[in-house]
mmCIF entry with sequence, helices, sheets and N, C-alpha, C, O atoms, coordinates in Angstrom:
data_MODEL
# 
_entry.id   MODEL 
# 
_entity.id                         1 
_entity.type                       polymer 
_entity.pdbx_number_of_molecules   1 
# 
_entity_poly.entity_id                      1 
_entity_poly.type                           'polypeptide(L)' 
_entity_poly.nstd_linkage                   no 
_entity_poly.nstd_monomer                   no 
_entity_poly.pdbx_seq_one_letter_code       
;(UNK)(UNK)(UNK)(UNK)(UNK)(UNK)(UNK)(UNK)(UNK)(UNK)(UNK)(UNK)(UNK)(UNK)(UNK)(UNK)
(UNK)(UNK)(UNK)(UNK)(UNK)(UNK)(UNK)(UNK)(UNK)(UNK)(UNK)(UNK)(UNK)(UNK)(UNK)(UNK)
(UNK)(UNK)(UNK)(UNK)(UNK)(UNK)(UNK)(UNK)(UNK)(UNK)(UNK)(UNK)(UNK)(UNK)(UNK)(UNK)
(UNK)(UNK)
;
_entity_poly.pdbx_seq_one_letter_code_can   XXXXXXXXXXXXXXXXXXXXXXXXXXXXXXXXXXXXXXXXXXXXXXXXXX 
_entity_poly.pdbx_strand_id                 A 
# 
loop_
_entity_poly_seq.entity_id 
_entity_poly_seq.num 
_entity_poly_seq.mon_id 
_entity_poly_seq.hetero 
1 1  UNK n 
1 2  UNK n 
1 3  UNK n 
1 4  UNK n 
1 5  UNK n 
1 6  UNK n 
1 7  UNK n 
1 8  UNK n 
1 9  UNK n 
1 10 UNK n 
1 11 UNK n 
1 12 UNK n 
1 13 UNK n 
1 14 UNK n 
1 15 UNK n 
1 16 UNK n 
1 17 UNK n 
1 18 UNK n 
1 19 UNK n 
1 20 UNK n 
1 21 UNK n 
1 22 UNK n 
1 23 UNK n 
1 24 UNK n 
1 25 UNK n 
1 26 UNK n 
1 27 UNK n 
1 28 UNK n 
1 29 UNK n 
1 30 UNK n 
1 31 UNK n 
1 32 UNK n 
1 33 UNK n 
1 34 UNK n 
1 35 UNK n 
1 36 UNK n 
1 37 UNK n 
1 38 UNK n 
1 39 UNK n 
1 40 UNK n 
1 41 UNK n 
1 42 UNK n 
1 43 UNK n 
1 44 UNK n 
1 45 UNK n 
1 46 UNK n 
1 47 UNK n 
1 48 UNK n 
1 49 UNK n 
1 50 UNK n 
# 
_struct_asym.id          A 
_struct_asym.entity_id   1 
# 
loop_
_struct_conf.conf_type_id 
_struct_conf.id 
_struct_conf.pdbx_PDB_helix_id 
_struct_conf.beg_label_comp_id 
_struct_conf.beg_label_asym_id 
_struct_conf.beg_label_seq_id 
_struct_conf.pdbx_beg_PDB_ins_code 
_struct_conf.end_label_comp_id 
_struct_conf.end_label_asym_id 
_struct_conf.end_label_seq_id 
_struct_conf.pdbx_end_PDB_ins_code 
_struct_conf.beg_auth_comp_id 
_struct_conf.beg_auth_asym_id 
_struct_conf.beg_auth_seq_id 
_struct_conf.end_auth_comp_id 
_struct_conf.end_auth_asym_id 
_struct_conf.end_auth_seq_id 
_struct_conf.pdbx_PDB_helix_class 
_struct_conf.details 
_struct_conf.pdbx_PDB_helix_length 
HELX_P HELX_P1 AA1 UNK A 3  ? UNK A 8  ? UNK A 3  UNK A 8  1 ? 6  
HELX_P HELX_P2 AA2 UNK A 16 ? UNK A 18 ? UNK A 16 UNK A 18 5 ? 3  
HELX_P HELX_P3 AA3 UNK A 21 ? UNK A 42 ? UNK A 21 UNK A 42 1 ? 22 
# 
_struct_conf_type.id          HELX_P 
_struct_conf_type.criteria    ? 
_struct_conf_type.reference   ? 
# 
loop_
_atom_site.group_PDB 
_atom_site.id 
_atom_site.type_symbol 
_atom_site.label_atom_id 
_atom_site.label_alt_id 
_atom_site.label_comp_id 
_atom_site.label_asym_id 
_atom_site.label_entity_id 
_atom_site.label_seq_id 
_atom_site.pdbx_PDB_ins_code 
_atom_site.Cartn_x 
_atom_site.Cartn_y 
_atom_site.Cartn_z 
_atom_site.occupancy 
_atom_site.B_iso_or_equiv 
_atom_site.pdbx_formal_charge 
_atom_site.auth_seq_id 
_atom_site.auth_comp_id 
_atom_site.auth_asym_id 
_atom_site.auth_atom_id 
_atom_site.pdbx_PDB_model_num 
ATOM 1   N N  . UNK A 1 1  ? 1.727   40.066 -3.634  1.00 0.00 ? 1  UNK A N  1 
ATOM 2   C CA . UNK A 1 1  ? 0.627   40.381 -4.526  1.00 0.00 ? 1  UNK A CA 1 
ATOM 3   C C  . UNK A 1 1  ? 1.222   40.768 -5.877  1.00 0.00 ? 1  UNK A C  1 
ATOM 4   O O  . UNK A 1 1  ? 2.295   41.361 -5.771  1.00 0.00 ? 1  UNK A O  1 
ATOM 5   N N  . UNK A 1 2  ? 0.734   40.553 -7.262  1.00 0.00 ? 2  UNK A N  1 
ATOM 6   C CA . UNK A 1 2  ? 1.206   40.766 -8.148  1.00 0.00 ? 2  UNK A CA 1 
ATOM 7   C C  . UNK A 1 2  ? 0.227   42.125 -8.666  1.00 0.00 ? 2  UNK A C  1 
ATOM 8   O O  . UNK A 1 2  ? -0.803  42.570 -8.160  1.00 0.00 ? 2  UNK A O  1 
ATOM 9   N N  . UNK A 1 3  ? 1.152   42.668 -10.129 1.00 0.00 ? 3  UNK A N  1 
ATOM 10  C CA . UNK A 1 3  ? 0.755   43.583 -10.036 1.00 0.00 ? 3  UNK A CA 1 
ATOM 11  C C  . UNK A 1 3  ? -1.277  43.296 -11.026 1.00 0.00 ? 3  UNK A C  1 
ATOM 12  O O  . UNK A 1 3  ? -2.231  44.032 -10.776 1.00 0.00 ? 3  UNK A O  1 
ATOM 13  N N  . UNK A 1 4  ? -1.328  42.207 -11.940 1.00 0.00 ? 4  UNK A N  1 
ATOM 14  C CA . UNK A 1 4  ? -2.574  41.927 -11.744 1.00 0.00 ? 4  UNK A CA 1 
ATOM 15  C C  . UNK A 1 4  ? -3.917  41.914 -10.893 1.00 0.00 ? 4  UNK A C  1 
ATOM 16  O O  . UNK A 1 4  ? -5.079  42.133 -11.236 1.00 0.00 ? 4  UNK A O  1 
ATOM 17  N N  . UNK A 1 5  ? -3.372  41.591 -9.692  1.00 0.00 ? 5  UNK A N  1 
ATOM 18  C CA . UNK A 1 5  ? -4.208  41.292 -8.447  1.00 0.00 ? 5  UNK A CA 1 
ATOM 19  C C  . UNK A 1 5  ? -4.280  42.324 -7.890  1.00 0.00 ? 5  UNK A C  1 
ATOM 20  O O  . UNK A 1 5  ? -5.340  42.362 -7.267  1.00 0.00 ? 5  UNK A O  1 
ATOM 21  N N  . UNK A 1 6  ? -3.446  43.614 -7.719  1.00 0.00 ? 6  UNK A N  1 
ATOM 22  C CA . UNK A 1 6  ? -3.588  44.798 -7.078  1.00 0.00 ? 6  UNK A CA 1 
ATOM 23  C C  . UNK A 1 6  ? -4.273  45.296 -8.470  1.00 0.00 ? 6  UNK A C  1 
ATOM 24  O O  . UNK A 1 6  ? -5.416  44.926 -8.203  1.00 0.00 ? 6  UNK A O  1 
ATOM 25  N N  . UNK A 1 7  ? -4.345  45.680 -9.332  1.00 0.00 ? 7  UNK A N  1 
ATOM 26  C CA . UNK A 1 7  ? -5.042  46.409 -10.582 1.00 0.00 ? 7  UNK A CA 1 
ATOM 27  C C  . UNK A 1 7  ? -6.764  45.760 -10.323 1.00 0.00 ? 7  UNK A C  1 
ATOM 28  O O  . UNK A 1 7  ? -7.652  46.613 -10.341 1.00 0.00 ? 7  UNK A O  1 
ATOM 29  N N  . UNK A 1 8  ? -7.143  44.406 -10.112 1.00 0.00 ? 8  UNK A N  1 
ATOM 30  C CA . UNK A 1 8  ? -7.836  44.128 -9.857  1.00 0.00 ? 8  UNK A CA 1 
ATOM 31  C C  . UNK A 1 8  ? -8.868  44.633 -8.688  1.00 0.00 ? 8  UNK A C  1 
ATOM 32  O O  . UNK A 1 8  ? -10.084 44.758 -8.832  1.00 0.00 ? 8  UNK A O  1 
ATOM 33  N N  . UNK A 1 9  ? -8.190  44.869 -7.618  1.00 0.00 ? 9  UNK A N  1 
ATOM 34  C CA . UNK A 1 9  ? -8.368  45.602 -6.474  1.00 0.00 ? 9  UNK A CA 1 
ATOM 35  C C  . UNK A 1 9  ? -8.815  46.966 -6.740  1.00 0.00 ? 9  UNK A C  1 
ATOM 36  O O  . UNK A 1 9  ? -9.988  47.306 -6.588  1.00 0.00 ? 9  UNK A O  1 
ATOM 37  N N  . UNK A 1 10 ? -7.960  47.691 -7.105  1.00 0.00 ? 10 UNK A N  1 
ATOM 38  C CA . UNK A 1 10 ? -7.748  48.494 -7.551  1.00 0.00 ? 10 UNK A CA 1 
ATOM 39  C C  . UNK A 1 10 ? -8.863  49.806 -8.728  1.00 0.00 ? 10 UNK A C  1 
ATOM 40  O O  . UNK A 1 10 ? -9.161  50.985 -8.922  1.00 0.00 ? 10 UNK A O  1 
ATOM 41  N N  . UNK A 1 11 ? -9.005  48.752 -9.056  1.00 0.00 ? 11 UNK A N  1 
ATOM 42  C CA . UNK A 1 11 ? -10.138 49.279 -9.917  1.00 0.00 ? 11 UNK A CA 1 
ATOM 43  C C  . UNK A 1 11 ? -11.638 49.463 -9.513  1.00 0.00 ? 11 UNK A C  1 
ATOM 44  O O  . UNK A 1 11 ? -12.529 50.102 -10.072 1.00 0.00 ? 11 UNK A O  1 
ATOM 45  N N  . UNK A 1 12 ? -11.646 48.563 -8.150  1.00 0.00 ? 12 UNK A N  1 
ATOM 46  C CA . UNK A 1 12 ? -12.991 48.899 -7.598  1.00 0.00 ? 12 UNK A CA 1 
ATOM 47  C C  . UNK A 1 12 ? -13.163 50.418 -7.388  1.00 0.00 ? 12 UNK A C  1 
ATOM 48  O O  . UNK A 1 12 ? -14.355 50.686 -7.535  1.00 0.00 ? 12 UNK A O  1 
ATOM 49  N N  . UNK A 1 13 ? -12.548 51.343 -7.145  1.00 0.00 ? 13 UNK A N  1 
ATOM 50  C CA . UNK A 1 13 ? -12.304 52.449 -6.955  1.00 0.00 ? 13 UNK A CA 1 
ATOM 51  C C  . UNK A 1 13 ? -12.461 53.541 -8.030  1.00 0.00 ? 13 UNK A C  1 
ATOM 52  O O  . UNK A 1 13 ? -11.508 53.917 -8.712  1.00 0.00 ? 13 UNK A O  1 
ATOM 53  N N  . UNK A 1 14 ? -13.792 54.065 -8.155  1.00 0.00 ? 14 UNK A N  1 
ATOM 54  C CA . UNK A 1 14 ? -13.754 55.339 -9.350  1.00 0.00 ? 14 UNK A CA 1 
ATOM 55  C C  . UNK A 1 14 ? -12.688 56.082 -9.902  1.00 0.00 ? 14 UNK A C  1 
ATOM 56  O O  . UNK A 1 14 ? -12.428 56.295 -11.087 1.00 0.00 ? 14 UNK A O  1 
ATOM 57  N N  . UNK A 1 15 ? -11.915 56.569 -8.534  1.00 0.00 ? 15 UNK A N  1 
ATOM 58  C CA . UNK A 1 15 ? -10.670 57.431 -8.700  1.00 0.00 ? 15 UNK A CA 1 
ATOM 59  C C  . UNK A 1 15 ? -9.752  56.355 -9.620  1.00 0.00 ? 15 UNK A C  1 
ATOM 60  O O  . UNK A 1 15 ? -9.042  56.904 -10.462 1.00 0.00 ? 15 UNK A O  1 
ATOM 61  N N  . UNK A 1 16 ? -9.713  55.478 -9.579  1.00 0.00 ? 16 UNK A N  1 
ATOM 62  C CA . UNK A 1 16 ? -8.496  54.667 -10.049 1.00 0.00 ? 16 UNK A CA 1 
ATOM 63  C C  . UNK A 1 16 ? -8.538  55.518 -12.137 1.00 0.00 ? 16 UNK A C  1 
ATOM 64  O O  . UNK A 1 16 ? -7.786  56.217 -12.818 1.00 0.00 ? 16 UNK A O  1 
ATOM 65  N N  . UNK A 1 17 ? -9.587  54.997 -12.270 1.00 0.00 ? 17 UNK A N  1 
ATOM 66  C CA . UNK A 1 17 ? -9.992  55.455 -13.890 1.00 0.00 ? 17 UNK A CA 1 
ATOM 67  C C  . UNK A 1 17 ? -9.878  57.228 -13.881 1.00 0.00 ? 17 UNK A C  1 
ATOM 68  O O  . UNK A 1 17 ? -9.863  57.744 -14.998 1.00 0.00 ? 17 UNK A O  1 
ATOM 69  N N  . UNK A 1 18 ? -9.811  58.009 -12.871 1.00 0.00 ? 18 UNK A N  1 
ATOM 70  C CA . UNK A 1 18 ? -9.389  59.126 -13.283 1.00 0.00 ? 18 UNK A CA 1 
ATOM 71  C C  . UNK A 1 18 ? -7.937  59.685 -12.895 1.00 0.00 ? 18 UNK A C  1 
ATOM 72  O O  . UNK A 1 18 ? -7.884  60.819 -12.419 1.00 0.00 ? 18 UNK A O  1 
ATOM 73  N N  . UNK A 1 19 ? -6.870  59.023 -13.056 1.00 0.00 ? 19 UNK A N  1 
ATOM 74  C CA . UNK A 1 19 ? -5.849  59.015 -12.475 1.00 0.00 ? 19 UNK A CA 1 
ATOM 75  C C  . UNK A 1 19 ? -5.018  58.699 -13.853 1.00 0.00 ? 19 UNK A C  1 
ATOM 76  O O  . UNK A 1 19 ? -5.061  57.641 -14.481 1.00 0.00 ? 19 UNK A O  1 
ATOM 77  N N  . UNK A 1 20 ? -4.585  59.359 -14.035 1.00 0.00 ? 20 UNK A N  1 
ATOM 78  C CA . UNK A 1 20 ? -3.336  59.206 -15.771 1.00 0.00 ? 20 UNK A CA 1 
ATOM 79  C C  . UNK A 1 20 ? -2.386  57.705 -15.626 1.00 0.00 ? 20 UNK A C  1 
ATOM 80  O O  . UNK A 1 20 ? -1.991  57.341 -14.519 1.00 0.00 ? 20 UNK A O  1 
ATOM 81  N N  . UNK A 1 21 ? -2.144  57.058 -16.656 1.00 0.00 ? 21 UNK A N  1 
ATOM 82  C CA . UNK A 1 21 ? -1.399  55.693 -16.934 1.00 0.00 ? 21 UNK A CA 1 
ATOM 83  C C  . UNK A 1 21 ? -0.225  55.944 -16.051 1.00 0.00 ? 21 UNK A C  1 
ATOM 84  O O  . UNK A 1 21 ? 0.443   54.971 -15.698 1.00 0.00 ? 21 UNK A O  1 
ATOM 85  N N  . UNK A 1 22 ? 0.078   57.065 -15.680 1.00 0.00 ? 22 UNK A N  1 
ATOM 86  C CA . UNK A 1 22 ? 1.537   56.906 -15.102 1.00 0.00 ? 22 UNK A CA 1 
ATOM 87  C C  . UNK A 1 22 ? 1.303   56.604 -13.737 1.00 0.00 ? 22 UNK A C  1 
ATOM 88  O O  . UNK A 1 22 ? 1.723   55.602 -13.156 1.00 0.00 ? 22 UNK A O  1 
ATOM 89  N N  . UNK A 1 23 ? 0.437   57.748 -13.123 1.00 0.00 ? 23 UNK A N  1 
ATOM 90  C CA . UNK A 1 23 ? 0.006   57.675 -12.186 1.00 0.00 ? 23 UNK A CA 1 
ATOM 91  C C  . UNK A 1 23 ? -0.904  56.003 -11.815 1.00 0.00 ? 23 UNK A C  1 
ATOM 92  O O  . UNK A 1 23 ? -0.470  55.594 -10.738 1.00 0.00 ? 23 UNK A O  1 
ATOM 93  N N  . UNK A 1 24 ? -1.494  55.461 -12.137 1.00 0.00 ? 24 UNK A N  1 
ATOM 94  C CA . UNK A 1 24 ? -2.099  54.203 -12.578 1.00 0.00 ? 24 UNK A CA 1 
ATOM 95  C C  . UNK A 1 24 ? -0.263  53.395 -11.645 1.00 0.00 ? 24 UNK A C  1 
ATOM 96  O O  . UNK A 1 24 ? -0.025  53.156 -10.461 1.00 0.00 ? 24 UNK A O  1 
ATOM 97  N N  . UNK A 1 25 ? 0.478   53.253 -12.726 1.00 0.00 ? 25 UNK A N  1 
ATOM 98  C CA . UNK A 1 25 ? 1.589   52.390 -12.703 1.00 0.00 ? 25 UNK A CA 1 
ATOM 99  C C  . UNK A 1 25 ? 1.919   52.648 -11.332 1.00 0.00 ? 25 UNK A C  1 
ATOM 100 O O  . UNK A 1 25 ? 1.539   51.875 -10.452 1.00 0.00 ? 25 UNK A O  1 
ATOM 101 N N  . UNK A 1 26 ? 2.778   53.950 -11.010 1.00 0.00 ? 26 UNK A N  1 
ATOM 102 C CA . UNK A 1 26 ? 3.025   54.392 -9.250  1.00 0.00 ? 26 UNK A CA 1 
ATOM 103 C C  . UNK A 1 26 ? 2.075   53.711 -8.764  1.00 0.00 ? 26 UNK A C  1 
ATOM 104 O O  . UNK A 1 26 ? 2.404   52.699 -8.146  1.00 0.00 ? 26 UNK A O  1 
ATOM 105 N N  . UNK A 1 27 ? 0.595   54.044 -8.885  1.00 0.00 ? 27 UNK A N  1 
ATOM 106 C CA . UNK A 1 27 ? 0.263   53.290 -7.320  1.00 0.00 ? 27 UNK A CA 1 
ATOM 107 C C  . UNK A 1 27 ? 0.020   51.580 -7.667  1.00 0.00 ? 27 UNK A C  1 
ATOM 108 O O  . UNK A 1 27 ? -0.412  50.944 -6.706  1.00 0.00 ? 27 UNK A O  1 
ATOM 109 N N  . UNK A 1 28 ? 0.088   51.355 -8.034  1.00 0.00 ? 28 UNK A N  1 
ATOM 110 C CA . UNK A 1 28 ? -0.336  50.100 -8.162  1.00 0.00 ? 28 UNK A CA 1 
ATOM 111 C C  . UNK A 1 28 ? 1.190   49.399 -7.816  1.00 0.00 ? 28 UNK A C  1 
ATOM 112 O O  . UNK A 1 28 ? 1.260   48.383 -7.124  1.00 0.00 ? 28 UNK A O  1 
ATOM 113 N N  . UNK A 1 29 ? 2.268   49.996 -8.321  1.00 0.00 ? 29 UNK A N  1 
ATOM 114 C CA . UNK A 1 29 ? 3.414   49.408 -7.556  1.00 0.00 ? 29 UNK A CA 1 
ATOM 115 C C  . UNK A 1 29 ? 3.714   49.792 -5.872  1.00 0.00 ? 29 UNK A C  1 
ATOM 116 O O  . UNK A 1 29 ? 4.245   48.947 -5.151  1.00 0.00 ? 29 UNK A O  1 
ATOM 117 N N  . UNK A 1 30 ? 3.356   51.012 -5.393  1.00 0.00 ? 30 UNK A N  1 
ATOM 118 C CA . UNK A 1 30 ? 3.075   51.260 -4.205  1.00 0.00 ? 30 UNK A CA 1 
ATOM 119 C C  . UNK A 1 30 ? 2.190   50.148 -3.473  1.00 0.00 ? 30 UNK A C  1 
ATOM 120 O O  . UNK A 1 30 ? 2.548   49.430 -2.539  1.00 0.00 ? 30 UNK A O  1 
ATOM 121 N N  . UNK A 1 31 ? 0.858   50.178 -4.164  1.00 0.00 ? 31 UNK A N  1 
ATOM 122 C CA . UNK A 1 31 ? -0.217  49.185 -3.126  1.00 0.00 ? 31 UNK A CA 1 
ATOM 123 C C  . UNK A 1 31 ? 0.454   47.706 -3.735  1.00 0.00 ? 31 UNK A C  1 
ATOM 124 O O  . UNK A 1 31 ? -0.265  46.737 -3.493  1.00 0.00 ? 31 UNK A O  1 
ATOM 125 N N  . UNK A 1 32 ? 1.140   47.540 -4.141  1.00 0.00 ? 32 UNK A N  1 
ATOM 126 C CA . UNK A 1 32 ? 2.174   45.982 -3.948  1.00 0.00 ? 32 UNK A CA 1 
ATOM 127 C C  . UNK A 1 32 ? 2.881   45.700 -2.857  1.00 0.00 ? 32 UNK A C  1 
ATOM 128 O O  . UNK A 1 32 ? 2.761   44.699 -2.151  1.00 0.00 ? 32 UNK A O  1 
ATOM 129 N N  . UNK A 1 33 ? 3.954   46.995 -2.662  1.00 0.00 ? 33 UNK A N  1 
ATOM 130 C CA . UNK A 1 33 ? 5.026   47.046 -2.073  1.00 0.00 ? 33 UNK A CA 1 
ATOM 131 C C  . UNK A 1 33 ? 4.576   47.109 -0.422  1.00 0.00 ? 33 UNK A C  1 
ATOM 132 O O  . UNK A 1 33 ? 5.155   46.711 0.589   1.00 0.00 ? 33 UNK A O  1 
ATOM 133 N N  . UNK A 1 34 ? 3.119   47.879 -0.657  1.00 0.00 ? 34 UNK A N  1 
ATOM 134 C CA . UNK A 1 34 ? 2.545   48.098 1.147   1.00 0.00 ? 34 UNK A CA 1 
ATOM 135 C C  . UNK A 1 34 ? 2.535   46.917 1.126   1.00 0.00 ? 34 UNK A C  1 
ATOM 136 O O  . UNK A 1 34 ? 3.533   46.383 1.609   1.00 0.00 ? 34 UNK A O  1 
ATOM 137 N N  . UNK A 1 35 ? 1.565   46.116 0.638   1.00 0.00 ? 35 UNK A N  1 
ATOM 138 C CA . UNK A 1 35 ? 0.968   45.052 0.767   1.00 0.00 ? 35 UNK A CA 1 
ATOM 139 C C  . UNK A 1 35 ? 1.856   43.936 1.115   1.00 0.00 ? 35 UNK A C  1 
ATOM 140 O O  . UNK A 1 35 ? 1.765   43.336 2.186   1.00 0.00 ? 35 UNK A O  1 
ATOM 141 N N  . UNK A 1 36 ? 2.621   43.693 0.302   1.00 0.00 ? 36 UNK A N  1 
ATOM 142 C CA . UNK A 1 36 ? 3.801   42.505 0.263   1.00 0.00 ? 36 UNK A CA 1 
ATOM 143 C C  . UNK A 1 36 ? 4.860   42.968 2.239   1.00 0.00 ? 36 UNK A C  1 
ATOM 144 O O  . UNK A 1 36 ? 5.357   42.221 3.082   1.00 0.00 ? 36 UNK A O  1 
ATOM 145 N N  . UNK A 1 37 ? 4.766   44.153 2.169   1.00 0.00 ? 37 UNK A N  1 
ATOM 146 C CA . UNK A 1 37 ? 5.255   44.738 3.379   1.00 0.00 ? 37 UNK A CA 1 
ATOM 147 C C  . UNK A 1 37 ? 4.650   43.829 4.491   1.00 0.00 ? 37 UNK A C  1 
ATOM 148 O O  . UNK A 1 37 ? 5.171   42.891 5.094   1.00 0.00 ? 37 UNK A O  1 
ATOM 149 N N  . UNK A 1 38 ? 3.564   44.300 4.579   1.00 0.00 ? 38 UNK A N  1 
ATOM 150 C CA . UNK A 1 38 ? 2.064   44.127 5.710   1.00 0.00 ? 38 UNK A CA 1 
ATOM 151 C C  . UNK A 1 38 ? 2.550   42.609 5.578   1.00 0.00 ? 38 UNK A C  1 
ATOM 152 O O  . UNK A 1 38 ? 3.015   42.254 6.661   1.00 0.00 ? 38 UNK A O  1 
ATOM 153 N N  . UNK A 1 39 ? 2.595   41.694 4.714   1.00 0.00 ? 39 UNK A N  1 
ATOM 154 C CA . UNK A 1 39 ? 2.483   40.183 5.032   1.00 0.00 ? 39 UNK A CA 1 
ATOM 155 C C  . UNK A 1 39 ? 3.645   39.821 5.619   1.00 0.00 ? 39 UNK A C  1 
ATOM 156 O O  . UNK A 1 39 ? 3.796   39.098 6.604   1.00 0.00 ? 39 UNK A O  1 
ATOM 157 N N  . UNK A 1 40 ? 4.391   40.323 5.009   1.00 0.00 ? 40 UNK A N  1 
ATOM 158 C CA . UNK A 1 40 ? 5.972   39.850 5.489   1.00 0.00 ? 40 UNK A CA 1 
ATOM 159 C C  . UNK A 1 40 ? 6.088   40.364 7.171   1.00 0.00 ? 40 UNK A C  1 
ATOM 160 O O  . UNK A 1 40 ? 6.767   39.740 7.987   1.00 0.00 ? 40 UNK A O  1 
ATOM 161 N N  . UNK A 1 41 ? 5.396   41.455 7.470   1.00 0.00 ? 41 UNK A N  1 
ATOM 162 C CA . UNK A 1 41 ? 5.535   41.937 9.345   1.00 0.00 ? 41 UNK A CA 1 
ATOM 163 C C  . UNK A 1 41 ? 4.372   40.802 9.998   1.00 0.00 ? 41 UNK A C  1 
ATOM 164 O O  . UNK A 1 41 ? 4.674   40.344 11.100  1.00 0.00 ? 41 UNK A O  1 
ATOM 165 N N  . UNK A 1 42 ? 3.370   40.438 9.524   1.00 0.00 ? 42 UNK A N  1 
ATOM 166 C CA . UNK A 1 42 ? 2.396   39.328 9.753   1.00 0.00 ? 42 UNK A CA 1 
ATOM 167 C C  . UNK A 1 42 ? 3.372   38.295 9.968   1.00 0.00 ? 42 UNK A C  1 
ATOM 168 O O  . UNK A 1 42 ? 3.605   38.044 11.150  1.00 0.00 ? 42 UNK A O  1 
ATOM 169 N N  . UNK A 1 43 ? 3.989   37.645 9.106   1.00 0.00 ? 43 UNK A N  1 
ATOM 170 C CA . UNK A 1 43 ? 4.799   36.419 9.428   1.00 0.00 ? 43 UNK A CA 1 
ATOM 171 C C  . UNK A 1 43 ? 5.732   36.571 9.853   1.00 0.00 ? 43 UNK A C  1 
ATOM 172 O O  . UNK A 1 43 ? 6.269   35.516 9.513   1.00 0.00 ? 43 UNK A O  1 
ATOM 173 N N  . UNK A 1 44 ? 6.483   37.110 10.408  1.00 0.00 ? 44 UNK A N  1 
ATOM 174 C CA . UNK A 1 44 ? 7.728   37.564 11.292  1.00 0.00 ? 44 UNK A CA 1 
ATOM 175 C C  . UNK A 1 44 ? 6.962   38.076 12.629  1.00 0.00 ? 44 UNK A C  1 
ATOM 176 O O  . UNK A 1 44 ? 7.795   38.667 13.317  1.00 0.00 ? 44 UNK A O  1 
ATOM 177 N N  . UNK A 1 45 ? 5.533   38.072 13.331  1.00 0.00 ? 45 UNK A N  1 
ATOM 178 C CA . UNK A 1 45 ? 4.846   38.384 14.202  1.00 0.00 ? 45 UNK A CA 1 
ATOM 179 C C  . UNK A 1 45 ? 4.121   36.957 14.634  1.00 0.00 ? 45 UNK A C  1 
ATOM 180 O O  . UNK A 1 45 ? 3.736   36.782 15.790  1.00 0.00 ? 45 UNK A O  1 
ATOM 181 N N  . UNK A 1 46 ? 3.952   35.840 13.482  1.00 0.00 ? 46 UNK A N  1 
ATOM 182 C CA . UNK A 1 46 ? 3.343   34.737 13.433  1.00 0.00 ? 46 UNK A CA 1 
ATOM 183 C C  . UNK A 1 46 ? 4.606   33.792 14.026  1.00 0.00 ? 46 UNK A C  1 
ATOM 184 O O  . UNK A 1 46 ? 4.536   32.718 14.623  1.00 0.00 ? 46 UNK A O  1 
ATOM 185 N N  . UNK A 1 47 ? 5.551   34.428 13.720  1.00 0.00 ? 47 UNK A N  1 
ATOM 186 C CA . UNK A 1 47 ? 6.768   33.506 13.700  1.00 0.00 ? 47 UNK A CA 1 
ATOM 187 C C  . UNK A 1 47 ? 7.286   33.521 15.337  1.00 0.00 ? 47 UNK A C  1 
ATOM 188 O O  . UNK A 1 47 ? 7.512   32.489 15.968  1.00 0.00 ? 47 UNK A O  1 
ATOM 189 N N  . UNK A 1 48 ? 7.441   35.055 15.950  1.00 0.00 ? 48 UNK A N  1 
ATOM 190 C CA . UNK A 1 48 ? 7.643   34.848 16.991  1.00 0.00 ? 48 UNK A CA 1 
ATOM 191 C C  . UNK A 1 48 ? 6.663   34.353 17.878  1.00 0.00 ? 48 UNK A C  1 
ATOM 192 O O  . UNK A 1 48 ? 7.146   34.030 18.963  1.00 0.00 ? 48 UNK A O  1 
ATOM 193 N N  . UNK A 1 49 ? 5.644   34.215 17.791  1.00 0.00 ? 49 UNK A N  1 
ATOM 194 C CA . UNK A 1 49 ? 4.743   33.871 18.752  1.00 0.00 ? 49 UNK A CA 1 
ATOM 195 C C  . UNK A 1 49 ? 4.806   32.260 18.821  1.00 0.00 ? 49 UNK A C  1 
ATOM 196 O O  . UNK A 1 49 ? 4.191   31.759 19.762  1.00 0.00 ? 49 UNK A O  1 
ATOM 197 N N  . UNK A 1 50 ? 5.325   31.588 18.138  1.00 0.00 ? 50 UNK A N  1 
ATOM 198 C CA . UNK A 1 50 ? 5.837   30.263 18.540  1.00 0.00 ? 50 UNK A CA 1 
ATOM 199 C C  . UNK A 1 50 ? 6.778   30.184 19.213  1.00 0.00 ? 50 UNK A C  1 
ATOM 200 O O  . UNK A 1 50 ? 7.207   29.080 19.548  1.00 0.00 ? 50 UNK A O  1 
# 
């Protein structure tokens, strides 16, 4: 996920707009890093099951 597409996400969320630019940056690189995580254990779970 890039960090566009998580900001996108992201913003559905009230809290997001009351959360300072820095804070903003942290999570949005956090909800990347889960995210990109989560797919990569998906396909290494997809993978063994063949």
């Amino acid at each position: 996920m890039t960090s566009q597409e998580a900001i996108g996400v992201l913003m559905l969320s009230p809290f997001y707009f009351k959360m300072s630019p820095v804070d903003r940056k942290k999570l949005v690189q956090e909800y990347c890093d889960l995210f990109n995580k989560s797919v990569m254990q998906q396909k290494d779970s997809d993978n063994s099951k063949k």
